[in-house]
C-alpha positions in Angstrom: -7.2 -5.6 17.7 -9.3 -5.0 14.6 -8.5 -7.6 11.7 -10.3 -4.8 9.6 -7.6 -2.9 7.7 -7.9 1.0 7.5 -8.6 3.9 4.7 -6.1 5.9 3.0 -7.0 9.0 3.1 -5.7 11.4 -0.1 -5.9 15.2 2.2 -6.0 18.3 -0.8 -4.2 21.3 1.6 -5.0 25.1 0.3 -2.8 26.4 -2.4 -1.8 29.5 0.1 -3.5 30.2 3.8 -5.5 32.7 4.0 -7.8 33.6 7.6 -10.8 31.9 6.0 -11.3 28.9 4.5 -12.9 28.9 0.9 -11.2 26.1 -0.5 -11.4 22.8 1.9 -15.0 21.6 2.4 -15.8 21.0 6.0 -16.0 17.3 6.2 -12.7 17.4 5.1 -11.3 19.3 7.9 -13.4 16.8 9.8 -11.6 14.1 8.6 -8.2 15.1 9.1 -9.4 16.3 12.4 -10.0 12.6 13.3 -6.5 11.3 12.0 -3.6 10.7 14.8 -1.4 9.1 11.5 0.1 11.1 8.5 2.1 10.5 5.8 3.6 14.5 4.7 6.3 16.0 2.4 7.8 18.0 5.8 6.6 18.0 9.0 6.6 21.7 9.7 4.6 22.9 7.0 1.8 20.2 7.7 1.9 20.9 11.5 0.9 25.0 10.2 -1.7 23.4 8.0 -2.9 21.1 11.3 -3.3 24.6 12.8 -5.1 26.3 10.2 -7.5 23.1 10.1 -8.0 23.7 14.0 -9.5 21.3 16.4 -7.0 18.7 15.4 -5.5 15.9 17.7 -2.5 17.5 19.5 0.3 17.2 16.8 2.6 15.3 20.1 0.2 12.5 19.6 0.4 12.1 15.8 2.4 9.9 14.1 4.0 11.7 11.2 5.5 9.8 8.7 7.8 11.3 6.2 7.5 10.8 2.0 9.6 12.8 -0.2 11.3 12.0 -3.6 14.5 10.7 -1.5 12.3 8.3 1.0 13.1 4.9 -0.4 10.6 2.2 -1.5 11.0 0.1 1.5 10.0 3.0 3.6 7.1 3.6 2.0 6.4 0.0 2.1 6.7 0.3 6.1 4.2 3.3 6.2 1.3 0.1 5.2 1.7 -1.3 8.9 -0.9 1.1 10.6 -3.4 0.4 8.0 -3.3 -3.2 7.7 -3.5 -2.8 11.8 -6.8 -0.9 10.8 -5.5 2.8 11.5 -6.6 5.6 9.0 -3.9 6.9 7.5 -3.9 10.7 5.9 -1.5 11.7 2.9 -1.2 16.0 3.0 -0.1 17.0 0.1 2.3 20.2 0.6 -0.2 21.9 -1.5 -3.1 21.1 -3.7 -3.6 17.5 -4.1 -1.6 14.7 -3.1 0.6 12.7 -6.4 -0.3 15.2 -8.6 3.1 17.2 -8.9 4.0 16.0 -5.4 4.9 12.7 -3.7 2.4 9.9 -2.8 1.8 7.8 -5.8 3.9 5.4 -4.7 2.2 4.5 -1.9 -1.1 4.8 -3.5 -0.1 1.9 -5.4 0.9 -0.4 -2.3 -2.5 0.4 -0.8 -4.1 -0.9 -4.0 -1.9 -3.6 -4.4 -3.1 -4.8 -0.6 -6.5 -4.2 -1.1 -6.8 -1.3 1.0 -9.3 1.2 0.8 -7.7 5.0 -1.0 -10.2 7.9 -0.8 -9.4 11.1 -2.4 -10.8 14.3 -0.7 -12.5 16.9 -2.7 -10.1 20.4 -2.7 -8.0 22.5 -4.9 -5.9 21.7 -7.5 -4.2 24.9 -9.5 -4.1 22.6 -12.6 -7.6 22.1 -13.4 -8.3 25.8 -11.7 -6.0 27.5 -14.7 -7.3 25.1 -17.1 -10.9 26.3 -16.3 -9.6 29.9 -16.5 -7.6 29.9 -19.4 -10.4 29.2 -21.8 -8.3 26.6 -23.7 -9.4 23.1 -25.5 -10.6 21.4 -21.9 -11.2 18.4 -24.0 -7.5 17.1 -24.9 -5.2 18.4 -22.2 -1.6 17.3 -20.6 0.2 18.6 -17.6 4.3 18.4 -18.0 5.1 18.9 -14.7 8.7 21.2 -14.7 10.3 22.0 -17.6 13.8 21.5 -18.1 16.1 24.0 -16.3 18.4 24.6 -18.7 17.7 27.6 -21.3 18.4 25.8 -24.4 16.2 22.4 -23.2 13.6 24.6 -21.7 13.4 26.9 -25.2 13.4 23.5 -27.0 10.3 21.7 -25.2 8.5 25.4 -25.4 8.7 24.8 -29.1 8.2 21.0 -29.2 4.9 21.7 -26.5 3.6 24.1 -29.0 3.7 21.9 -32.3 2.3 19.2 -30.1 -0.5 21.5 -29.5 -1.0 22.3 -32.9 -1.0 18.8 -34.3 -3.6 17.4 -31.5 -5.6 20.4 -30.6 -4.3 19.9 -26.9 -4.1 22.7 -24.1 -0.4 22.0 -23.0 0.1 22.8 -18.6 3.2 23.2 -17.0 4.4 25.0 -14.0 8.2 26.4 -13.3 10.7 27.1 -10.2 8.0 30.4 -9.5 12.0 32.5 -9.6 12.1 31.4 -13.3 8.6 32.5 -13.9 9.5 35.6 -16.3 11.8 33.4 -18.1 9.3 31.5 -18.9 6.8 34.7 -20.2 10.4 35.6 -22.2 10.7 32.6 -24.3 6.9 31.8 -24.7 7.0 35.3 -26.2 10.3 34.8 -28.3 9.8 31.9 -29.6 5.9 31.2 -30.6 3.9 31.8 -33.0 1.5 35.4 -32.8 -1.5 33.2 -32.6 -1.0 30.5 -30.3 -2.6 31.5 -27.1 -0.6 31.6 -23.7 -2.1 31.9 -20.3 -0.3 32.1 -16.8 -2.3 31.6 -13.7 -0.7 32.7 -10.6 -1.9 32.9 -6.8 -5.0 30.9 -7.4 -7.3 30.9 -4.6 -5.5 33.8 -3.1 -7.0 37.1 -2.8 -4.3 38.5 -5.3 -5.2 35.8 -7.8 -4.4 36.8 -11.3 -5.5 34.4 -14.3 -4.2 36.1 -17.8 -4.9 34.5 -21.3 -4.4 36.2 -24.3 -2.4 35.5 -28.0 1.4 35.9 -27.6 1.2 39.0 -30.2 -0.9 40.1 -27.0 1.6 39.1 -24.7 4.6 41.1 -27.3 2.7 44.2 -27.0 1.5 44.9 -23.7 3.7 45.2 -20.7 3.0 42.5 -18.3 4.2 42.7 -14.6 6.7 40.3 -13.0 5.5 37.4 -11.4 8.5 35.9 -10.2 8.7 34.0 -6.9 5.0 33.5 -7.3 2.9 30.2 -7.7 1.8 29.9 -11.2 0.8 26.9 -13.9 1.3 28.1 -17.4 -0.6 27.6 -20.4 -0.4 27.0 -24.3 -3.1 26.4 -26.8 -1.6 26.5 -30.3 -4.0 27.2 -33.3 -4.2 25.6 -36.7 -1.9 27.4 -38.9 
């Protein structure tokens, strides 16, 4: 046996599956082709994506190893043995890129903390793909993750995101449950200013993709077509009053 620990491997998966592949670079697919141990959010979605990748060890040979926001820490701390017994270990995020809005940073930090090798993988992440499109301040940005589910706390941090804006020139991100999605258009559109500018970016990737930026007097005025139950990051870029 190798004393030679192994890499974490940080595995982007496609933001929607389409026939072909214009989103994973090849030595990517390479890489998870070689892996017979992966950490995943549920086992049947990355088994489709092993499919999609194609060429992969048989999936009765792979290890999976389950990480969720209900795995406990000393779980996660058991998913180290296979690297420090010098196996490469993948972590698929469900889509996009794994610990950014999904599971994993966790046990990013334990391979760190044991000095073992973490290598991200180049592929798609629908944050920094709407924040290209949008044509916001790229400069001073934050991503808030979900917004509160109830109306009146969501409403509240609509208005408290677009003062923040304002006062720091920041492009604010933040995604939604996608069957909330027009709630979200509703509010933005109630309760900010005409001149702050608001941008939803849904399906990205996809061959429906639709990126739409424009001021909320814009967004008052012109009928805009449901987007609920589809993947979207929202937008807000608040101007200097």
């Amino acid at each position: 046996m190798s004393n030679s620990k192994g890499t974490l491997y940080l595995i982007p998966n496609t933001l929607g599956k389409t026939p072909e592949n214009n989103t994973i670079p090849e030595y990517v697919l390479n890489i998870i082709r070689s892996l017979d141990v992966l950490v995943v959010e549920n086992i049947q979605t990355a088994v489709k994506y092993l499919q999609w990748v194609g060429d992969t060890i048989p999936e009765y040979k792979i290890e999976f190893l389950l990480l969720n926001k209900k795995t406990p820490t000393h779980e996660i701390a058991s998913f180290m043995d296979p690297l420090k017994k010098g196996r490469d270990v993948g972590l698929i995020s469900e889509a996009g890129c794994p610990a950014v809005a999904d599971p994993g940073s966790e046990l990013i930090k334990m391979a760190h903390a044991q000095h073992i090798s973490v290598q991200p993988l180049v592929g798609p992440s629908s944050i920094l793909l709407a924040l290209m499109g949008s044509g916001f301040n790229g400069q001073n940005f934050a991503f808030h993750g979900y917004l509160p589910i109830e109306k009146s706390g969501r409403q509240q941090q609509i208005q408290q995101l677009e003062q923040e804006s304002r006062d720091k020139d920041r492009t604010q991100i933040f995604m939604e449950a996608p069957h909330r999605n027009d709630a979200i258009i509703k509010d933005v559109t109630k309760l900010c200013h005409p001149e702050t500018r608001f941008c939803t970016a849904t399906n990205l990737t996809l061959p429906d993709e639709s990126i739409i930026s424009k001021p909320v007097s814009a967004w008052k005025q012109e009928k805009w077509e449901s987007i609920n139950k589809e993947p979207t990051i929202f937008l807000l870029y608040a101007s200097k009053l």
